[in-house]
C-alpha positions as CSV (number, residue, x, y, z in Angstrom):
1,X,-13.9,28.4,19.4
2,X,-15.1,27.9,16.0
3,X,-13.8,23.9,14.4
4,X,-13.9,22.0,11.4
5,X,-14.3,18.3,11.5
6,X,-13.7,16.0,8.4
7,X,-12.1,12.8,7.3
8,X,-9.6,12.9,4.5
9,X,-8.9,9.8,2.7
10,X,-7.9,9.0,-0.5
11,X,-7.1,6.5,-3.4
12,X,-10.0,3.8,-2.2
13,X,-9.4,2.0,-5.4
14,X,-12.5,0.2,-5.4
15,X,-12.9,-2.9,-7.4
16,X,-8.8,-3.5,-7.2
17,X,-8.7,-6.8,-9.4
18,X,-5.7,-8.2,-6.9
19,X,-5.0,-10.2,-9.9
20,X,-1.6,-12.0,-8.4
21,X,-3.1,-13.4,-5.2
22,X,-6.5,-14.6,-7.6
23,X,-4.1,-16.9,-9.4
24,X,-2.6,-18.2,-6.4
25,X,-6.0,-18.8,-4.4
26,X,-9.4,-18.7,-5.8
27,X,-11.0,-19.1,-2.8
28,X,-9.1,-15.4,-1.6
29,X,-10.5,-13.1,-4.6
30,X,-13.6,-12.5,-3.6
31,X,-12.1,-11.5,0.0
32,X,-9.6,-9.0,-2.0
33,X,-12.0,-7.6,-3.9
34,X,-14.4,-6.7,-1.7
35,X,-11.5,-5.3,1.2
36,X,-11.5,-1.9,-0.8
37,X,-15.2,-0.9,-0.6
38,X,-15.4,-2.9,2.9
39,X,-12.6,-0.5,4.1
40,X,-14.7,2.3,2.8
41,X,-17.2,1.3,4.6
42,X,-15.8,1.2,7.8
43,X,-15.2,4.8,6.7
44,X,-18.5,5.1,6.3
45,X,-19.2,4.3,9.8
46,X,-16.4,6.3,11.3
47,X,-17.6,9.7,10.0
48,X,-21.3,9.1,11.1
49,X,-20.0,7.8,14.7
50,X,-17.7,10.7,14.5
51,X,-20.3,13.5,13.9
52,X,-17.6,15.2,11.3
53,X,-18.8,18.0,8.9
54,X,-17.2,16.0,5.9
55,X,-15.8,13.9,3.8
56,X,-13.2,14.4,1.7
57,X,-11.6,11.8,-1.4
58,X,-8.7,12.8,-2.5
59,X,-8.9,10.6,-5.7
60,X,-8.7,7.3,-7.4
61,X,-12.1,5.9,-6.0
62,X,-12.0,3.3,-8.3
63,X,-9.2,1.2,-9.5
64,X,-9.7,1.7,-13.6
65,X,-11.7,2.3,-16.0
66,X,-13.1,-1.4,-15.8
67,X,-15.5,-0.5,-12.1
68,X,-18.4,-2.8,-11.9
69,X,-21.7,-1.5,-11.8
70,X,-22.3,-3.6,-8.6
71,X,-19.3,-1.5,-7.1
72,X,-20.5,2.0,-8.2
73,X,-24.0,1.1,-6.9
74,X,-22.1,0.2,-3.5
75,X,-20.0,2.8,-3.4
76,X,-22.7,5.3,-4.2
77,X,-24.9,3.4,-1.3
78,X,-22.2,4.5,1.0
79,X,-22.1,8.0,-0.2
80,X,-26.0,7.7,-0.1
81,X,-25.4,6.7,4.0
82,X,-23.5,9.9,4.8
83,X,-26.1,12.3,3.2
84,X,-28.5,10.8,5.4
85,X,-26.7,12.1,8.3
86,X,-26.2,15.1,6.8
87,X,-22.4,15.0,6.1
88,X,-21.9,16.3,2.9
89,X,-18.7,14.4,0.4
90,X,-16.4,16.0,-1.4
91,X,-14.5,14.1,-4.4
92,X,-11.8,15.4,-6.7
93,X,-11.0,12.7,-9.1
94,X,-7.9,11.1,-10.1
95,X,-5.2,9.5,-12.4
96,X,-7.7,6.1,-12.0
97,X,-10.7,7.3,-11.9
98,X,-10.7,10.4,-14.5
99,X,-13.8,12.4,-15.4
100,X,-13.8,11.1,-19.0
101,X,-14.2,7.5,-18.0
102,X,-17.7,8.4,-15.9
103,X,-20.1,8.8,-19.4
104,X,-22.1,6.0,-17.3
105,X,-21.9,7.6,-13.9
106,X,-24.6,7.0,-12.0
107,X,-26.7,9.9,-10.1
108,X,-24.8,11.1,-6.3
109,X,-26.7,11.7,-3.4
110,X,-28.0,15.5,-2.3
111,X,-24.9,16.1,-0.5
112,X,-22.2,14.7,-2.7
113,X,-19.6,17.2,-4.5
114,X,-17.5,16.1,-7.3
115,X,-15.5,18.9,-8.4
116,X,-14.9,19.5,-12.0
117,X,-11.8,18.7,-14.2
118,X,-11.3,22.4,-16.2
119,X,-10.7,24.8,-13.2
120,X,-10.6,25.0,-9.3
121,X,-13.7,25.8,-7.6
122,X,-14.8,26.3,-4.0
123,X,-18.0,25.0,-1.9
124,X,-18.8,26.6,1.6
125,X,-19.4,23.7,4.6
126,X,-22.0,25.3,6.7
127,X,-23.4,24.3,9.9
128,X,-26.0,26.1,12.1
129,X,-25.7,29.4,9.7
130,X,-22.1,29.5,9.9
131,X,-19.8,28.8,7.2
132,X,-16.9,26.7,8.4
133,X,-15.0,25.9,5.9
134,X,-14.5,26.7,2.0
135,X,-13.3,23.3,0.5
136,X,-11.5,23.6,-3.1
137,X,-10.8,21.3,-5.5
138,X,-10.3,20.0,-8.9
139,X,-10.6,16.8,-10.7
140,X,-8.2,14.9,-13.3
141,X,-10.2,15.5,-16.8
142,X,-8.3,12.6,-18.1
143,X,-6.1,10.2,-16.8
144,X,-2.4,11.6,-17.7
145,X,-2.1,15.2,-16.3
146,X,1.3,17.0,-16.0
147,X,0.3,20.2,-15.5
148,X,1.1,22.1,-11.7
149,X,-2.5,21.9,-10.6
150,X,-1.6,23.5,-7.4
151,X,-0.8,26.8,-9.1
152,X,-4.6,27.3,-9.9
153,X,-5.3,26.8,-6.4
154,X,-6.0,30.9,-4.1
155,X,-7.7,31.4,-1.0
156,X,-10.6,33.4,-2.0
157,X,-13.4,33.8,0.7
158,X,-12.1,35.1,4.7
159,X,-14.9,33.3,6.6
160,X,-13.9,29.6,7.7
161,X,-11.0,27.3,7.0
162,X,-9.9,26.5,3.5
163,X,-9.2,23.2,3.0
164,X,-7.9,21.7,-0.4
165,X,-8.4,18.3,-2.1
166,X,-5.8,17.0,-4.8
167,X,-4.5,14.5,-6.2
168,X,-1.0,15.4,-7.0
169,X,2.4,14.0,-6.5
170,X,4.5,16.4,-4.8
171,X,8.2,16.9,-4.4
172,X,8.9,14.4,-7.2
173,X,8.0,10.9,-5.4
174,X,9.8,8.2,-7.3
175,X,7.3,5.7,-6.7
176,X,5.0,6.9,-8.5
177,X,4.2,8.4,-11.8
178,X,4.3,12.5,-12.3
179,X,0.7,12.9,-12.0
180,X,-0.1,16.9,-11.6
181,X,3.2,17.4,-10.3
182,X,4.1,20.7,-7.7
183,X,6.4,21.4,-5.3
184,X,6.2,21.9,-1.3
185,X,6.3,25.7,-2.2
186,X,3.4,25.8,-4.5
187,X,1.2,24.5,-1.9
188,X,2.6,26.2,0.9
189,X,2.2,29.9,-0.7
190,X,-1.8,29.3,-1.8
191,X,-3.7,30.5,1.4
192,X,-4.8,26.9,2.6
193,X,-5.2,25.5,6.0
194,X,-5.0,22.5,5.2
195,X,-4.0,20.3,1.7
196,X,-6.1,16.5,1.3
197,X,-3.6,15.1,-0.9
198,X,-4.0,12.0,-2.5
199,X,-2.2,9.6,-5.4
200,X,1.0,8.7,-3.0
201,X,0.0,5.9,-1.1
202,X,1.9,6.1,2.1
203,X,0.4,8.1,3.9
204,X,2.7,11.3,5.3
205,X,2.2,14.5,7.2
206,X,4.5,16.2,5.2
207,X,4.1,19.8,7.3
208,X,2.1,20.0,10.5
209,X,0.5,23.5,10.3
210,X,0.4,26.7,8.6
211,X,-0.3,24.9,6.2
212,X,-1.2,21.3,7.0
213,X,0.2,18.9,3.9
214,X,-0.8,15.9,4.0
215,X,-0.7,12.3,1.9
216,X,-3.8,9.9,4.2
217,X,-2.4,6.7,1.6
218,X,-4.3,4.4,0.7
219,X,-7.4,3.1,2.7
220,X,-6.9,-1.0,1.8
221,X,-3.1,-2.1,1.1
222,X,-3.3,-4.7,-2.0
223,X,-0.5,-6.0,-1.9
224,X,3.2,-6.3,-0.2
225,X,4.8,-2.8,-1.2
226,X,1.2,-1.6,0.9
227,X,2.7,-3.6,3.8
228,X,0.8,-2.5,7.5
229,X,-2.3,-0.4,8.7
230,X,-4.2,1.7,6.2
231,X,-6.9,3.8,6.7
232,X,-7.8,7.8,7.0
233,X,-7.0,10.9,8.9
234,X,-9.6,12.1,11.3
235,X,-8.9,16.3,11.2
236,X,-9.8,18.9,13.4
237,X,-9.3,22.5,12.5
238,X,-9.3,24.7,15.0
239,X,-8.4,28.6,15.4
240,X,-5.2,29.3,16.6
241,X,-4.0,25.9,16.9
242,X,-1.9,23.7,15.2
243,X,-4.7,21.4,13.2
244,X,-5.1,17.7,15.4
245,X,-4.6,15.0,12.8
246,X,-5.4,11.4,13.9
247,X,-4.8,8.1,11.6
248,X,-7.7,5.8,11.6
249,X,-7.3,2.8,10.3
250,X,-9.8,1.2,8.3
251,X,-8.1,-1.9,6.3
252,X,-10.0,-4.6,6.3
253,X,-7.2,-7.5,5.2
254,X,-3.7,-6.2,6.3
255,X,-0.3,-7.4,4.6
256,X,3.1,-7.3,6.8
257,X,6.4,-8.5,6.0
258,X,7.9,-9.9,8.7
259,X,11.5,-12.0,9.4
260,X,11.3,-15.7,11.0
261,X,14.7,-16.6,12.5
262,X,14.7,-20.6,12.1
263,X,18.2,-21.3,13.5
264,X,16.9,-23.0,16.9
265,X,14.1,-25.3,14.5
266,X,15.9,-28.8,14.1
267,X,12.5,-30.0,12.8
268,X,9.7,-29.3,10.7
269,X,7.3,-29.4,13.5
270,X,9.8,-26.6,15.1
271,X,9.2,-24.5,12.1
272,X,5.5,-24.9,11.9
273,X,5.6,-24.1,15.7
274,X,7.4,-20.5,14.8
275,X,5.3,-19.5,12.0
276,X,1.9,-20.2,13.9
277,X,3.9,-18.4,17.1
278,X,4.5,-15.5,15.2
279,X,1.3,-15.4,12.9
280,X,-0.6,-15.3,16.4
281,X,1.3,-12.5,17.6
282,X,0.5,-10.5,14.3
283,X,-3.2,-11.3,14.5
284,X,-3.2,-9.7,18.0
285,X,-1.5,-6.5,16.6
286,X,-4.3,-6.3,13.4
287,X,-6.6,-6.4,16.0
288,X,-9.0,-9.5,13.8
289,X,-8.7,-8.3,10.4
290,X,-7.4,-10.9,8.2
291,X,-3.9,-11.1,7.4
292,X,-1.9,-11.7,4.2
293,X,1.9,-12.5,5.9
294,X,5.3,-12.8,4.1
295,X,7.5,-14.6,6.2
296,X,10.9,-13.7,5.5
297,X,12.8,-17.8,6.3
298,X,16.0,-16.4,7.6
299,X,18.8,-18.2,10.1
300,X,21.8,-20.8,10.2
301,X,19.2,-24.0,10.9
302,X,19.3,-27.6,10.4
303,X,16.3,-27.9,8.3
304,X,18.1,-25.7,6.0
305,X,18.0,-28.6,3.5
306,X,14.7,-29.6,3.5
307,X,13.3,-26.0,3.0
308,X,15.0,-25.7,-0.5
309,X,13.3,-29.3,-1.5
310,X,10.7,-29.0,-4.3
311,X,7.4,-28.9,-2.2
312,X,8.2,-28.5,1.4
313,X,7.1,-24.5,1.9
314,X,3.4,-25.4,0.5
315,X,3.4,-28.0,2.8
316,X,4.4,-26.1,5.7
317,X,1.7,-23.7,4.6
318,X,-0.8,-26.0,4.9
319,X,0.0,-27.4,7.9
320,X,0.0,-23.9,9.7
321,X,-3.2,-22.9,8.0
322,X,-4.7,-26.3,9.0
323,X,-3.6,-25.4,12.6
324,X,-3.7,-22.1,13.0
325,X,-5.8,-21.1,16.0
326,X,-8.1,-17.9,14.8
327,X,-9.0,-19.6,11.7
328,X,-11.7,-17.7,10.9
329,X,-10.1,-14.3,11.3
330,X,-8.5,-15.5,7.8
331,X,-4.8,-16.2,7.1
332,X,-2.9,-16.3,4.4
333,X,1.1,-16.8,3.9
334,X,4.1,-16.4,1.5
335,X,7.4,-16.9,2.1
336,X,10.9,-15.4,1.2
337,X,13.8,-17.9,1.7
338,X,16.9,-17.0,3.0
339,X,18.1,-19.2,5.6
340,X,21.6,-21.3,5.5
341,X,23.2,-24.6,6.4
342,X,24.8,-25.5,9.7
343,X,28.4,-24.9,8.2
344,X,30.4,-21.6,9.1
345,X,30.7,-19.8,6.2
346,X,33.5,-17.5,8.3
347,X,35.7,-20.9,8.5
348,X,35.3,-21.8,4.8
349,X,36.3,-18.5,3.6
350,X,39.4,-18.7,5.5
351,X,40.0,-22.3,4.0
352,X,42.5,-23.3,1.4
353,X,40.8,-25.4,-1.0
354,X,38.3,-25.2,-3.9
355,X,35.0,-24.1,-1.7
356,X,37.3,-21.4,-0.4
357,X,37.7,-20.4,-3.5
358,X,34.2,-21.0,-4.9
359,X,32.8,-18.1,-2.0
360,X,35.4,-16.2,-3.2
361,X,34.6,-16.1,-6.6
362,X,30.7,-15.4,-6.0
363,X,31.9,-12.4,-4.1
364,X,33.8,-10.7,-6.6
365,X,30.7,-11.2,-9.0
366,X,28.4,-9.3,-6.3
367,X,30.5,-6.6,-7.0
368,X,29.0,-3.4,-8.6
369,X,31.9,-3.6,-11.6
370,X,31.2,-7.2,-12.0
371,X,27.2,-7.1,-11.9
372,X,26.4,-5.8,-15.8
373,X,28.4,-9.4,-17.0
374,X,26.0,-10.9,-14.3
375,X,23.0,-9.5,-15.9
376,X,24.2,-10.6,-19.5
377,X,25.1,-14.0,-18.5
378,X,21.6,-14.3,-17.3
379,X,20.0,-12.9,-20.1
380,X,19.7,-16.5,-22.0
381,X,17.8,-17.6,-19.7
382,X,14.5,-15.2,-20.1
383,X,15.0,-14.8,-24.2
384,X,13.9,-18.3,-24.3
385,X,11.0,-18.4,-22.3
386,X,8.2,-16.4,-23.9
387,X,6.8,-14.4,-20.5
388,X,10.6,-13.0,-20.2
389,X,9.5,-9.7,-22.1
390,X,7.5,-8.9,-18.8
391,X,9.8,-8.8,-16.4
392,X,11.4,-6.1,-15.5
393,X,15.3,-5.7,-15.6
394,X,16.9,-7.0,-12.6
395,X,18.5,-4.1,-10.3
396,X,22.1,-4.9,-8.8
397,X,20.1,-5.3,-5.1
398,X,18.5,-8.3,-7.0
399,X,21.3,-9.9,-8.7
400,X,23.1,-9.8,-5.4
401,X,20.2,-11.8,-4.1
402,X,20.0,-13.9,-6.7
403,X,24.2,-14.6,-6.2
404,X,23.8,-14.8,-2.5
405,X,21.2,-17.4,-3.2
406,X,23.5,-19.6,-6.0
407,X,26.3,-19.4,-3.7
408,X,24.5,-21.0,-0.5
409,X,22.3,-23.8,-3.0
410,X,25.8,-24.3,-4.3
411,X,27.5,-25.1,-0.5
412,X,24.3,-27.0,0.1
413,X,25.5,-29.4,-2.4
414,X,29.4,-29.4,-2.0
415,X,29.2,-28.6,2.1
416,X,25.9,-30.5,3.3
417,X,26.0,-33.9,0.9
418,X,22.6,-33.7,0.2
C-alpha cells in the first residue's frame, strides 16, 4: 500500500525576542531565545529518527524582520541536517517572515523548497522511482496579505497524494489577524489530501479526512496565552484510509497556568510546601523540559494577609526556587493572586451594617450597566502616567477583576484589622 510520511509544523518563530520575561530575569533570555531553534531541532531529530519523506513549514520561521545571522545560519544548519538524510523541506513563508524581508537570505541546502510568493506551484516527493506525493504551496510576498490564497490552490497531477502548505487564517479566528483569509469550503473543494496550515497557533485538526485540515500551532509556546505542549504533527497518508495524524511535542521550555488552593496553608512554610508540591508534579508531566509556571494563589486562607504585603510573593519565589528539588531542569514562577480572608463573605452580605452594605455596593458596580462609569472613573489614573497610552482598554471580565480585587483589599482592612 503505497504511504506518505512527513512532519508538518509551523510558525517556529525563531529568534522570538521574549522581551517581557528578559526584563524580569536576565539570566532567563538567553534560555528563551534559544527554545525556538532548540525545539526545531528536536524536530530535526524526530524526522531523521522517523525515516519521513518530508518536512513541511507552514510559515513564520522566524519571528520578524530583525533574525540574527547566527539564527539563520542555525536554522539553515538544521535544514542542511535533513538533506543529508535525504528528506527534502518544504517552506511557504509567512506574515513574519515575508519574501521581501529575505534580500540577505543565505543559500538552502540541495533539498530545501521555498515556494514562491506570486502564484501556487507544485513539487513531486519521489522515492525509489515513485512519486508519492505533489506538495503545493505559496509564500506571503509581503507581510500584510488579504487576499483568499486558498482559491489559487487545484489538484493538478493524479499520481500520489497532494498535500498543501499555507499559511492562512481560516474561518475568521479572532485571535489573530486576517492574514490570507478563506473559509472551511475553499479548502475543502481544491482536490487536497491533506492542508499544512499554519499562522493560528493552537494547533487543531479541524477535519479528519477527505480532506485533512489541519493547524500543528506553534512548535515553542513564548509566553502564557501558548500555555502547555507544543510541537508538530507526525502524518501518514495512506490509500484508502483515513490519514494517521500524531502530535509530537517538541517544546523545549513549556508554560502552564495552573490554580494553587492555599485555604489549608496557616503558614508561609505551608505555602512554599504547595507550590514546590505542585511544581514537582508539573515537572513530572513536562517530562524534564523547563517550566515557566503561573500559579493562580486562590482559597479562603489565613495567610491571606501576608500575601497582599509589599514583597512577600518574591520572597516566596525565591524560597521555592532555592528549594526546589530538579533544579537544574529549570523553573521559573509567576503568580496571580486571588485568595481571601478567613471571614465569610456569605455572613457579611447578609449583615446589617456598613460592610454589608459596602459588598453590596461593589456588586452593583460589577454590573454590565454600571461597568462603562467604572472604566471612566479609572481613566485618571493612566492619563497621568506616561506608559498609559500602551495599554490596552480594560474589557468588563477585567474590571470585574479589578472590583472583585478592591472589594476583598477593602474587607482586608475593615474585616481582618490589619
Amino acid at each position: 500500500m503505497t504511504a506518505f510520511r512527513f512532519i508538518h509544523c509551523s510558525d517556529l518563530h525563531i529568534d522570538s525576542p521574549f522581551k517581557g520575561f528578559s526584563a524580569i530575569r536576565p539570566d532567563w533570555a538567553d534560555r528563551l531565545r534559544e527554545a525556538p531553534l532548540r525545539s526545531f531541532l528536536k524536530i530535526v531529530d524526530l524526522a531523521i529518527s522517523e525515516q519521513v519523506d518530508a518536512v513541511l513549514i507552514s510559515g513564520d520561521v522566524f519571528d520578524g524582520e530583525d533574525k540574527s545571522l547566527q539564527a539563520q545560519f542555525k536554522f539553515r544548519r538544521g535544514l542542511q541536517t535533513l538533506s543529508e538524510h535525504g528528506i527534502p523541506t518544504f517552506i511557504a513563508h509567512g506574515n513574519h517572515d515575508p519574501l521581501n524581508t529575505w534580500s540577505t537570505t543565505l543559500d538552502w541546502p540541495e533539498k530545501v523548497n521555498v515556494f514562491p510568493g506570486s502564484r501556487v506551484s507544485s513539487i513531486p516527493v519521489k522515492k525509489d522511482g515513485r512519486t508519492l506525493a505533489h506538495i503545493y504551496g505559496t509564500s506571503f510576498h509581503q507581510r500584510d496579505v488579504f487576499d483568499n490564497l486558498a482559491l489559487q490552490f487545484n489538484r493538478q497531477q493524479e499520481a500520489g497524494f497532494a498535500v498543501a502548505v499555507l499559511h492562512a487564517n481560516v474561518g475568521g479566528h479572532p485571535d489573530h489577524d486576517p492574514y490570507a483569509p478563506c473559509a472551511m469550503d475553499d479548502l475543502v473543494t481544491r482536490g487536497m489530501d491533506y492542508w499544512a496550515l499554519g499562522h493560528i497557533h493552537a494547533r487543531e485538526v479541524m477535519r479528519r479526512s477527505n480532506p485533512a485540515i489541519v493547524y500543528c500551532g506553534n512548535s515553542q509556546g513564548r509566553f502564557f496565552k501558548e500555555s502547555g505542549p507544543k510541537g508538530c504533527y507526525l502524518v501518514t497518508l495512506k490509500e484508502g484510509a483515513d490519514p494517521d495524524i500524531q502530535f509530537m511535542a517538541t517544546d523545549t521550555i513549556r508554560f502552564m497556568e495552573v490554580t494553587l488552593d492555599l485555604s489549608s496553608c496557616v503558614t508561609p512554610d505551608d505555602v512554599v510546601a504547595e507550590m514546590i508540591g505542585q511544581c514537582q508534579m508539573l515537572m513530572e508531566q513536562a517530562e524534564g523540559r523547563s517550566l515557566v509556571v503561573r500559579q493562580t494563589l486562590t482559597g479562603r486562607t489565613e495567610v491571606h494577609p501576608l500575601l497582599h504585603k509589599g514583597g512577600t510573593l518574591n520572597s516566596l519565589r525565591d524560597e521555592v526556587l532555592q528549594n526546589f528539588p530538579n533544579r537544574r531542569a529549570g523553573l521559573w514562577l509567576e503568580f496571580r493572586l486571588h485568595t481571601r480572608g478567613t471571614y465569610d463573605i456569605d455572613t457579611l452580605t447578609q449583615g446589617q451594617d456598613f460592610i454589608a452594605d459596602l459588598i453590596a455596593l461593589y456588586g452593583r458596580q460589577a454590573e454590565p450597566e454600571s461597568l462603562p462609569q467604572c472604566r471612566e472613573a479609572l481613566k485618571p489614573l493612566f492619563q497621568s502616567w506616561e506608559g498609559g497610552h500602551l495599554l490596552p482598554e480594560f474589557s468588563d471580565e477585567e474590571l470585574r477583576e479589578i472590583l472583585l480585587q478592591a472589594r476583598n483589599l477593602t474587607l482586608d482592612e475593615l474585616v481582618s484589622g490589619d
